[in-house]
C-alpha positions in Angstrom: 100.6 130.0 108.8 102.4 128.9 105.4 104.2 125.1 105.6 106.5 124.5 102.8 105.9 121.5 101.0 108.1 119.6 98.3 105.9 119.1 95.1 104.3 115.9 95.6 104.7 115.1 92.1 108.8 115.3 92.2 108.6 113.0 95.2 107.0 110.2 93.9 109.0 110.2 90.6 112.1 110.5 93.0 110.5 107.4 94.9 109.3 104.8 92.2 113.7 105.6 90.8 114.7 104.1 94.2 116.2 100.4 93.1 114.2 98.6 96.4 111.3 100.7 96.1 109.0 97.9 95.2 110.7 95.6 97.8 109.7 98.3 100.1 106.0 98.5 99.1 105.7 94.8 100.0 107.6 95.2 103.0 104.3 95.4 105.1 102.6 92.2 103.9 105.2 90.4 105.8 105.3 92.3 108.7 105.5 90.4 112.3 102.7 91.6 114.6 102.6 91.2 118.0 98.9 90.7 119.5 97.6 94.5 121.2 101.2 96.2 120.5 100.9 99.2 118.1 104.8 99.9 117.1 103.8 101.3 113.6 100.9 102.4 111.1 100.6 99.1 109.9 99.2 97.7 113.3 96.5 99.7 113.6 92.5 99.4 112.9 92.6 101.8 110.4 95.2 100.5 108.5 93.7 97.2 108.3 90.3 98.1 107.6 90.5 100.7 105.4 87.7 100.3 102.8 88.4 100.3 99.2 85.0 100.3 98.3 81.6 99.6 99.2 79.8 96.5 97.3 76.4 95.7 98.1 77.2 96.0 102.4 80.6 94.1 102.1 83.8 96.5 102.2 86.8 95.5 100.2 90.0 96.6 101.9 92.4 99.1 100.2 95.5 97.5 101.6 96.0 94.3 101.1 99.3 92.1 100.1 97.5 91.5 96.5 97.8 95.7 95.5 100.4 96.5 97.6 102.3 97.4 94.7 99.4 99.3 93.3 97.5 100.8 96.3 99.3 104.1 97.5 98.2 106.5 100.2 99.3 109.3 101.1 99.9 111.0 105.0 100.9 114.1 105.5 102.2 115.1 109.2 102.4 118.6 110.8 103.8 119.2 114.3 
């Protein structure tokens, strides 16, 4: 099967144009999260321990409210 994809290039460029864009990308640090409720990508293990990388057996986390602004990921979803 062939999925058609936007170029991944043109979308960030069309993203980082958005006026809020950077509001957005902070949105997260300041999210409210309810104790054993999942209601987004944010709540969950992964997102929260993500490693950045490894130093001498301690893990620095990718995502944290300090490089929210500076550490993007990137998902991509298929049904």
């Amino acid at each position: 099967m062939v999925y058609s994809l936007p170029c991944l290039k043109n979308q960030i460029l069309s993203m980082y144009q958005r006026s809020d864009f950077e509001e957005l990308l902070n949105k997260w640090t300041t999210w409210n999260v309810e104790d054993n409720l999942i209601s987004d990508i944010y709540d969950g293990k992964i997102w929260r321990n993500f490693p950045s990388q490894v130093n001498d057996s301690n893990q620095l986390r990718f995502f944290t409210p300090e490089t929210a602004e500076s550490h993007l990921s990137i998902m991509i979803n298929l049904d």
